[in-house]
PyMOL Python script that loads the backbone (N, CA, C, O; Angstrom):
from pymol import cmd

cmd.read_pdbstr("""\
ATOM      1  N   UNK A   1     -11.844 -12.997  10.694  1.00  0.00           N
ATOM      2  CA  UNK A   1     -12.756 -12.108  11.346  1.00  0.00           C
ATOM      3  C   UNK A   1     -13.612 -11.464  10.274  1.00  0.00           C
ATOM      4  O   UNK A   1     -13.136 -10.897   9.291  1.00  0.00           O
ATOM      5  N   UNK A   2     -15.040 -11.601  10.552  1.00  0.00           N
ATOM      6  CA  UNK A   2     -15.589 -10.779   9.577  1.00  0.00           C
ATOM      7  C   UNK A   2     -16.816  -9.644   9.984  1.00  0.00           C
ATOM      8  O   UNK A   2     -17.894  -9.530   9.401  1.00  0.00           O
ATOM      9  N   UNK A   3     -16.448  -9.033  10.877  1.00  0.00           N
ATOM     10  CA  UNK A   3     -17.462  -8.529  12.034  1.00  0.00           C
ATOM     11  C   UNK A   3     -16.759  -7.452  12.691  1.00  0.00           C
ATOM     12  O   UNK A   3     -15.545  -7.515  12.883  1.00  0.00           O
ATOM     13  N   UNK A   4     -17.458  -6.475  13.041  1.00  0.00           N
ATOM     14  CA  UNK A   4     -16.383  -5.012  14.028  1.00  0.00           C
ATOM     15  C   UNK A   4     -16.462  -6.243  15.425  1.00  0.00           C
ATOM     16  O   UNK A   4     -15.506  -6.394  16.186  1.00  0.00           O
ATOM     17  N   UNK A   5     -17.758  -7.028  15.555  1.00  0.00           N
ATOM     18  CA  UNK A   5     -17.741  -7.337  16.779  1.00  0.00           C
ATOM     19  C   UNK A   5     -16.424  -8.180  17.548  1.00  0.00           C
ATOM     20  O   UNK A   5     -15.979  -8.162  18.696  1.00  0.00           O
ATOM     21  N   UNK A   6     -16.050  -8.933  16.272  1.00  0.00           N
ATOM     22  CA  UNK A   6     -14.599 -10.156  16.208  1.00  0.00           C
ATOM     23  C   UNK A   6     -14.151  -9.725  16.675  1.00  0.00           C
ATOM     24  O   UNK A   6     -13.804 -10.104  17.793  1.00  0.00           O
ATOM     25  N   UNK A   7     -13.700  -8.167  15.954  1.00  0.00           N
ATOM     26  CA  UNK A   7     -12.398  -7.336  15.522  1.00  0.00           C
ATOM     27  C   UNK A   7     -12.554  -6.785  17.111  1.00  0.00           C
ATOM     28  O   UNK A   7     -11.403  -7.081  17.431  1.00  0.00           O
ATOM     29  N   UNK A   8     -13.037  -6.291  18.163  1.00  0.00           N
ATOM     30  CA  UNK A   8     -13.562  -5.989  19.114  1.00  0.00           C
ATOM     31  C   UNK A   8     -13.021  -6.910  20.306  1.00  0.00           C
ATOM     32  O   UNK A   8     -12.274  -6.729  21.267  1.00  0.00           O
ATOM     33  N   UNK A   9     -13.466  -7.562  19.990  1.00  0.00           N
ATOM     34  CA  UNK A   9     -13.616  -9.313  20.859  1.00  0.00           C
ATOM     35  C   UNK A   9     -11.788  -9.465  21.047  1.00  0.00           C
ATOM     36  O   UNK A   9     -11.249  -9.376  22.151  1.00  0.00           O
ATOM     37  N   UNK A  10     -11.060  -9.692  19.819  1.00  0.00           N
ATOM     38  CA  UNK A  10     -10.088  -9.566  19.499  1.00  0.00           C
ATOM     39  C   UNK A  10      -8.790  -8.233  20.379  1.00  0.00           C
ATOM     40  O   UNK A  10      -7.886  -8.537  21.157  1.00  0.00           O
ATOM     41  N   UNK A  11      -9.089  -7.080  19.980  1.00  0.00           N
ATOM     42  CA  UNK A  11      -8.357  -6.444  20.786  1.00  0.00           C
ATOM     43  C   UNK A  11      -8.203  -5.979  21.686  1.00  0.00           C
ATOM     44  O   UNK A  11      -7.323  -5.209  22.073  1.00  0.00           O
ATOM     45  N   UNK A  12      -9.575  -6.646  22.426  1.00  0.00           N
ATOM     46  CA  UNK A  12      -9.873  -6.277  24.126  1.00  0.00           C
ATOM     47  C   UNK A  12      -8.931  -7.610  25.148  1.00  0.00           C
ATOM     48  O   UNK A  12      -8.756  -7.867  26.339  1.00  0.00           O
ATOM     49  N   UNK A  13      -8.434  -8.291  23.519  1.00  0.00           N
ATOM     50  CA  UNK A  13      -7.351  -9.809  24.313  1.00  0.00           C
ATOM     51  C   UNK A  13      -6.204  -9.393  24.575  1.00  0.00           C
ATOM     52  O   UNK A  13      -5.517 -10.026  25.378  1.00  0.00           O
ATOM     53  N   UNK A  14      -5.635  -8.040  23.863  1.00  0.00           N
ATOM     54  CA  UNK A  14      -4.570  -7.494  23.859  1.00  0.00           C
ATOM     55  C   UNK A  14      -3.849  -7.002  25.529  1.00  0.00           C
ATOM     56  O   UNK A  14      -4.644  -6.528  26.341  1.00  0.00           O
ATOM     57  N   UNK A  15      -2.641  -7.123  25.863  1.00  0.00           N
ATOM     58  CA  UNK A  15      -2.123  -6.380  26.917  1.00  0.00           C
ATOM     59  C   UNK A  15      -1.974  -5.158  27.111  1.00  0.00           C
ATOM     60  O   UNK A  15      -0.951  -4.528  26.841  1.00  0.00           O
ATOM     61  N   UNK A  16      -3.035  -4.694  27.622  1.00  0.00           N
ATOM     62  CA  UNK A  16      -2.742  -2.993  27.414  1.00  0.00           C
ATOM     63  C   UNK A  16      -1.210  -2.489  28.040  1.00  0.00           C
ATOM     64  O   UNK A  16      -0.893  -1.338  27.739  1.00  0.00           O
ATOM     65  N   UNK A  17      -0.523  -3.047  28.642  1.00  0.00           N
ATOM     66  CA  UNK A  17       0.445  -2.769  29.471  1.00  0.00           C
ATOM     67  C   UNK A  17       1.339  -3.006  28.581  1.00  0.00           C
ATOM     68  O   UNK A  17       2.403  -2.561  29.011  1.00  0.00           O
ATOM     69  N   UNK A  18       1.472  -3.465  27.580  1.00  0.00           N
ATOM     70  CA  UNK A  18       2.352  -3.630  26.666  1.00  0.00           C
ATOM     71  C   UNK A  18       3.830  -2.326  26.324  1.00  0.00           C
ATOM     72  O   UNK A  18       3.253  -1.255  26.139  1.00  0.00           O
ATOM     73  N   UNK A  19       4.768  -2.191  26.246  1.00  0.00           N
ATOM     74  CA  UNK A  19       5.272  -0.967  25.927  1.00  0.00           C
ATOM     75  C   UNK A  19       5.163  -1.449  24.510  1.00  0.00           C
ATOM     76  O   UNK A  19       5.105  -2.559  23.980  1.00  0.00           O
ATOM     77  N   UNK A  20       5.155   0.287  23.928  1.00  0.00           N
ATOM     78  CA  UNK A  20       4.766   0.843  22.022  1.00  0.00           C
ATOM     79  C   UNK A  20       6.492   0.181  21.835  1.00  0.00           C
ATOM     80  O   UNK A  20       7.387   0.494  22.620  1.00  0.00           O
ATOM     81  N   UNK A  21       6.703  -0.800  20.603  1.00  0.00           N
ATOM     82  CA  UNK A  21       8.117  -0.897  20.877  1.00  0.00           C
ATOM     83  C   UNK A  21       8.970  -0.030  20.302  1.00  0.00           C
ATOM     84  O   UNK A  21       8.633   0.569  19.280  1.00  0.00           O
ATOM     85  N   UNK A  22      10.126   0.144  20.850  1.00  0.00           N
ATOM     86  CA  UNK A  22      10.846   0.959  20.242  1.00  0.00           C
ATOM     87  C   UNK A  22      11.129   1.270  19.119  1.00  0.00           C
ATOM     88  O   UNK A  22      10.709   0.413  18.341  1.00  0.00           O
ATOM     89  N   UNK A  23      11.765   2.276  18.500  1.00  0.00           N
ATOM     90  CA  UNK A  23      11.574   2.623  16.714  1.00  0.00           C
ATOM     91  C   UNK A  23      10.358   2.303  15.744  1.00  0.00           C
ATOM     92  O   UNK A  23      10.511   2.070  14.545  1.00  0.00           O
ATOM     93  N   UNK A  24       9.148   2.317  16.389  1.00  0.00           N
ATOM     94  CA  UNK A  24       8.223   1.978  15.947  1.00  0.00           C
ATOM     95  C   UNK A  24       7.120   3.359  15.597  1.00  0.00           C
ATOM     96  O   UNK A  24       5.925   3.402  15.306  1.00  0.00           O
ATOM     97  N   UNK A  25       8.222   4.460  15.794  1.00  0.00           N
ATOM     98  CA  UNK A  25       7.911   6.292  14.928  1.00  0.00           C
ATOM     99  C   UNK A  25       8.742   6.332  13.855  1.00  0.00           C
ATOM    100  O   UNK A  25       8.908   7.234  13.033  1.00  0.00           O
ATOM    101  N   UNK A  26       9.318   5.112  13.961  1.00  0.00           N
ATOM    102  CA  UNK A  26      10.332   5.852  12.621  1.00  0.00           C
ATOM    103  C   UNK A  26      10.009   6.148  11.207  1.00  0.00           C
ATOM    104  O   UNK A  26       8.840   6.249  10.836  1.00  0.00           O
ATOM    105  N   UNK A  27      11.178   6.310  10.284  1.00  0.00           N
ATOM    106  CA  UNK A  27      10.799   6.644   9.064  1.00  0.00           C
ATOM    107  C   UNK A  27      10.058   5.608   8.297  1.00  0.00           C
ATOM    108  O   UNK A  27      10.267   4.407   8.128  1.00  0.00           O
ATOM    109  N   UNK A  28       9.344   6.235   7.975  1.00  0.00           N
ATOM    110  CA  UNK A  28       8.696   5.003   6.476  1.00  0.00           C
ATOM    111  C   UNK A  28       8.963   5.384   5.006  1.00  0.00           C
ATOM    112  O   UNK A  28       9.163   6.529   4.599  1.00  0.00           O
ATOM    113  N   UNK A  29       8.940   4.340   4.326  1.00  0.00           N
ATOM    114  CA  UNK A  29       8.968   4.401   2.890  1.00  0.00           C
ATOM    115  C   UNK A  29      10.386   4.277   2.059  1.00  0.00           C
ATOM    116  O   UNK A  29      10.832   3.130   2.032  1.00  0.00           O
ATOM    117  N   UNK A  30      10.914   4.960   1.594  1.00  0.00           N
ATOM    118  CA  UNK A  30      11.834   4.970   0.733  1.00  0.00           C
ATOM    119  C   UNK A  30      13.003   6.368   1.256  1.00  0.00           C
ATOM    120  O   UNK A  30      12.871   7.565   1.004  1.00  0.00           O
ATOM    121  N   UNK A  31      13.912   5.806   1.898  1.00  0.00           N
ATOM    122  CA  UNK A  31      14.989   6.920   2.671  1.00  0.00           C
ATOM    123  C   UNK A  31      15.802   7.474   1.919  1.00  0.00           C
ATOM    124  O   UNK A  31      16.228   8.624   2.023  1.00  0.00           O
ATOM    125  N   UNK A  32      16.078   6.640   1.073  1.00  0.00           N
ATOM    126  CA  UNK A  32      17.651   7.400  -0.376  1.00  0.00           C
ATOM    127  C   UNK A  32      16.579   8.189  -0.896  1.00  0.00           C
ATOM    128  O   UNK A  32      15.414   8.433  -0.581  1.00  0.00           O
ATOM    129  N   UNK A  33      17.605   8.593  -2.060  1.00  0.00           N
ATOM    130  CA  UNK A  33      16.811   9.330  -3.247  1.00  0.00           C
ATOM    131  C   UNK A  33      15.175   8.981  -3.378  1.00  0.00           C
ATOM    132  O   UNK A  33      14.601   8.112  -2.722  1.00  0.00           O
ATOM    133  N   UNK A  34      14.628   9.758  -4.264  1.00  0.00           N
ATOM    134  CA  UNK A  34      13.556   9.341  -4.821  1.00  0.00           C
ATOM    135  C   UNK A  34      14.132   8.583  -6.022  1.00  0.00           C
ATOM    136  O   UNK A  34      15.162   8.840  -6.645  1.00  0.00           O
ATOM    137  N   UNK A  35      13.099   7.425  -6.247  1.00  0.00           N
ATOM    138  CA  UNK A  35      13.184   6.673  -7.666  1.00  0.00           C
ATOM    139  C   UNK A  35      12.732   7.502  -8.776  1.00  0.00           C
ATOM    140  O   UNK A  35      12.043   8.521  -8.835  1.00  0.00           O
ATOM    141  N   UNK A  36      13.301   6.795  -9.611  1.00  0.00           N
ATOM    142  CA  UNK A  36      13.034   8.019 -11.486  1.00  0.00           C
ATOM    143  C   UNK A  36      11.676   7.248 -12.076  1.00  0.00           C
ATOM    144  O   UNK A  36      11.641   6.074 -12.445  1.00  0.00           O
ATOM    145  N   UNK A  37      10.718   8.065 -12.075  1.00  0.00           N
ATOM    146  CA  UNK A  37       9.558   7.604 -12.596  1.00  0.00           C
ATOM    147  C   UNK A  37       9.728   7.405 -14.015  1.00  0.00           C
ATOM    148  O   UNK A  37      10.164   8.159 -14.885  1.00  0.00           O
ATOM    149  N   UNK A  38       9.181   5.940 -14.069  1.00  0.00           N
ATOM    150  CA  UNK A  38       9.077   5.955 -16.005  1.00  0.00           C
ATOM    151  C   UNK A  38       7.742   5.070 -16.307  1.00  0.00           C
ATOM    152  O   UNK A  38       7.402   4.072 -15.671  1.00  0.00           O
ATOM    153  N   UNK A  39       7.060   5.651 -17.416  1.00  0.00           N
ATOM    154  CA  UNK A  39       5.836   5.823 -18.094  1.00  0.00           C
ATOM    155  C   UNK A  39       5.948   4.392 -19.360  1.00  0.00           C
ATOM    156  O   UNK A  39       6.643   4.216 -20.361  1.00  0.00           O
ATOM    157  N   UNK A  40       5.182   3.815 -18.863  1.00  0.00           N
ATOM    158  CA  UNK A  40       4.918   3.043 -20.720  1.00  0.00           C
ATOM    159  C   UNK A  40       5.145   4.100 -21.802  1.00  0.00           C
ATOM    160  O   UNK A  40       4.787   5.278 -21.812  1.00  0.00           O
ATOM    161  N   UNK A  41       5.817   3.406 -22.696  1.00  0.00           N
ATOM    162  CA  UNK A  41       5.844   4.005 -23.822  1.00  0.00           C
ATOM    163  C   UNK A  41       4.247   4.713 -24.542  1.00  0.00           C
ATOM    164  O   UNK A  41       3.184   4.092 -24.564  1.00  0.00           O
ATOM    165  N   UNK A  42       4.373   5.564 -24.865  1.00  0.00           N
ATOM    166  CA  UNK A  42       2.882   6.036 -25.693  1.00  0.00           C
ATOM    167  C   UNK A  42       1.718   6.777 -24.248  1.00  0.00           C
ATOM    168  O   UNK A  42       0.753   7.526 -24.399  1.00  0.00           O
ATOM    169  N   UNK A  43       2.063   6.436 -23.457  1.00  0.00           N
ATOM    170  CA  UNK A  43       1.251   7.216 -22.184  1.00  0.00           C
ATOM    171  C   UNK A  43       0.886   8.381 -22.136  1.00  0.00           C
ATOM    172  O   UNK A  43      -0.305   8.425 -21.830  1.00  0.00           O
ATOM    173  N   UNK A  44       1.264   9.226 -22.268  1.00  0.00           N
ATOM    174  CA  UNK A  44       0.899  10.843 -22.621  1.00  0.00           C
ATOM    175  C   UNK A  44       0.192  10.708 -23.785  1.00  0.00           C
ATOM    176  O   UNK A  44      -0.971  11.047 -23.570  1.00  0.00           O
ATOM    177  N   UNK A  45       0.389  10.311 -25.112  1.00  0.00           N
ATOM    178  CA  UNK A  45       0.300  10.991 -26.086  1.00  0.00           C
ATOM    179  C   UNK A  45      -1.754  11.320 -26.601  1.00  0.00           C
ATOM    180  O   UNK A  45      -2.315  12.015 -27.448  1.00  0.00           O
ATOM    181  N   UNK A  46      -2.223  10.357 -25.506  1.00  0.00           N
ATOM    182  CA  UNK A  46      -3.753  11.093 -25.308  1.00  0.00           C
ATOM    183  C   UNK A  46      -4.135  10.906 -24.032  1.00  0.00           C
ATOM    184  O   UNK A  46      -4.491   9.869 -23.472  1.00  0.00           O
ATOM    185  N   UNK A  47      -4.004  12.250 -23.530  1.00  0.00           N
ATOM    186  CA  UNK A  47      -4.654  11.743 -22.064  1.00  0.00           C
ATOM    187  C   UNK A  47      -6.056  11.752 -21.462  1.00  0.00           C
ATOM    188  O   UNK A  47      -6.362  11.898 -20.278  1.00  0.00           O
ATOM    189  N   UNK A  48      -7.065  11.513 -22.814  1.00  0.00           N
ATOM    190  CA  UNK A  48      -8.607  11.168 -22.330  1.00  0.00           C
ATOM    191  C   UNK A  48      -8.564   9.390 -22.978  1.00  0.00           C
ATOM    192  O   UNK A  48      -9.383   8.471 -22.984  1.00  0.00           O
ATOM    193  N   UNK A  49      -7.590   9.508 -23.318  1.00  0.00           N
ATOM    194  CA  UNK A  49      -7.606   7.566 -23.830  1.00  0.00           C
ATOM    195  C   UNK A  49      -8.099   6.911 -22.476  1.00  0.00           C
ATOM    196  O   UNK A  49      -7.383   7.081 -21.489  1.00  0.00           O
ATOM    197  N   UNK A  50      -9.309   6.149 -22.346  1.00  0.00           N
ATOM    198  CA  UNK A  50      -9.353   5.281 -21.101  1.00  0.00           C
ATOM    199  C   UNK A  50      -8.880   3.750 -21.247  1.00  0.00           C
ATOM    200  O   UNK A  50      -9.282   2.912 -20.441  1.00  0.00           O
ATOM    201  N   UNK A  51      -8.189   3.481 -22.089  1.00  0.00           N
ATOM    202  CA  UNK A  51      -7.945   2.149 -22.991  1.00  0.00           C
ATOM    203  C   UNK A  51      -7.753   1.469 -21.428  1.00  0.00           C
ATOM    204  O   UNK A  51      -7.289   2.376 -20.737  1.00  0.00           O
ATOM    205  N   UNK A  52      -7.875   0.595 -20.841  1.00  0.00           N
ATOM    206  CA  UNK A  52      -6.903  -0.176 -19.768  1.00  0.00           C
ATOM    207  C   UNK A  52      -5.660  -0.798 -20.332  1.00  0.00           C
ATOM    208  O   UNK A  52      -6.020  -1.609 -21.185  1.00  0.00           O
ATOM    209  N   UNK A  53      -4.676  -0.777 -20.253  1.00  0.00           N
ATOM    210  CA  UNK A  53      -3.291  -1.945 -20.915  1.00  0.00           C
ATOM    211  C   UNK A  53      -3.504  -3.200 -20.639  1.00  0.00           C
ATOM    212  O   UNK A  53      -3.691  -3.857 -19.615  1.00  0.00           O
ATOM    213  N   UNK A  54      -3.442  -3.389 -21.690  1.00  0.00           N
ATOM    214  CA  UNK A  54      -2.924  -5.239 -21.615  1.00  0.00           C
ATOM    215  C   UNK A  54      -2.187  -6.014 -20.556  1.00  0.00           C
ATOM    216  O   UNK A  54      -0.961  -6.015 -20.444  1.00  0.00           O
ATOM    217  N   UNK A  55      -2.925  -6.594 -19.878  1.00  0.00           N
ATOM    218  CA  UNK A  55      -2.057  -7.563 -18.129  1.00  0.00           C
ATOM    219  C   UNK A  55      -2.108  -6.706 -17.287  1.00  0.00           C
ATOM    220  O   UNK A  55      -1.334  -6.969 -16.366  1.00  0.00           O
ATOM    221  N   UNK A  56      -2.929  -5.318 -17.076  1.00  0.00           N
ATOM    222  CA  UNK A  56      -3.294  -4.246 -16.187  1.00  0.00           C
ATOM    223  C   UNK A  56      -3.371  -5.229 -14.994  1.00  0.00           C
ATOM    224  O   UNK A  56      -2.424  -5.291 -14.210  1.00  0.00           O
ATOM    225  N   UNK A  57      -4.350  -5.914 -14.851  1.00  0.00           N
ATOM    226  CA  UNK A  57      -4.829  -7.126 -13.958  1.00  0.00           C
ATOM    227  C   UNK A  57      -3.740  -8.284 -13.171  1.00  0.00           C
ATOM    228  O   UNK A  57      -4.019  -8.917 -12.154  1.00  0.00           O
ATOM    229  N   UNK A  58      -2.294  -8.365 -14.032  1.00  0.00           N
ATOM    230  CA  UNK A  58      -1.844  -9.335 -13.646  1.00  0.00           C
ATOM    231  C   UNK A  58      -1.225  -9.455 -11.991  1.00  0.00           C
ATOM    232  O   UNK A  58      -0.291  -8.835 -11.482  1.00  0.00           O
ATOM    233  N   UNK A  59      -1.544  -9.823 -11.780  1.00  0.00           N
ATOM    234  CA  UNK A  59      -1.051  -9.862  -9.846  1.00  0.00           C
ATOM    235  C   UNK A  59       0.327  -8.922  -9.234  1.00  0.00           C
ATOM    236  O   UNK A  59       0.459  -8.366  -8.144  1.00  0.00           O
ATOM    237  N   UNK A  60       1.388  -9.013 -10.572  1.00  0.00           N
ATOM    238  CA  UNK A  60       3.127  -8.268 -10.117  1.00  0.00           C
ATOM    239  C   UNK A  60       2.701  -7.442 -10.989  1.00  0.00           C
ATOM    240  O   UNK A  60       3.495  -7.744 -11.880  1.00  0.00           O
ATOM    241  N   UNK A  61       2.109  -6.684 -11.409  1.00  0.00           N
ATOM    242  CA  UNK A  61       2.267  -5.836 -12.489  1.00  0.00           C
ATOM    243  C   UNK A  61       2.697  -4.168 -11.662  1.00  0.00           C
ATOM    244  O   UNK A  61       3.495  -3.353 -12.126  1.00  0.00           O
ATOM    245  N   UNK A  62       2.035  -4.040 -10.572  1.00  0.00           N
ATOM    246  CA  UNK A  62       2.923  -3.129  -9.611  1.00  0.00           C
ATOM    247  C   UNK A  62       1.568  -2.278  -9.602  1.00  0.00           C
ATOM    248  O   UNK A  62       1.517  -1.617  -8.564  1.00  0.00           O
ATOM    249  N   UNK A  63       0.434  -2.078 -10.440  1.00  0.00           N
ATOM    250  CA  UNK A  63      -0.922  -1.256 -10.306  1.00  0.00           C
ATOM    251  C   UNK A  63      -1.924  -2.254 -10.502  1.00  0.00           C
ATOM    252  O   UNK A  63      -3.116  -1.950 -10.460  1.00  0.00           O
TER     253      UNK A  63
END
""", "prot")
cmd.dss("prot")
cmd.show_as("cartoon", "prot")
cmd.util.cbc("prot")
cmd.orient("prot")
């Protein structure tokens, strides 16, 4: 789809009668603990450095 009109076209195909399914308010994200944030090494030590890191770009890199 590359158009509001598709996108339009598209969810007017939908069953409005549908029921919302169940547990579908529930929680999102991460339920345990929070995870322990950790920093590349050297990260703070200037924080107007705009350097980008090395493999910033790579697809798993997680940013």
């Amino acid at each position: 789809m590359s158009t509001r009109a598709e996108l339009d076209t598209l969810l007017e195909q939908l069953d409005q009668s549908a029921p919302f399914p169940e547990g579908g308010n529930g929680p999102r994200g991460r339920q345990g603990s929070p995870a322990k944030v950790s920093l590349p090494d050297g990260w703070l030590n200037d924080p107007d450095d705009c350097t980008v890191p090395s493999a910033a770009d790579v697809m798993h890199s997680g940013g």
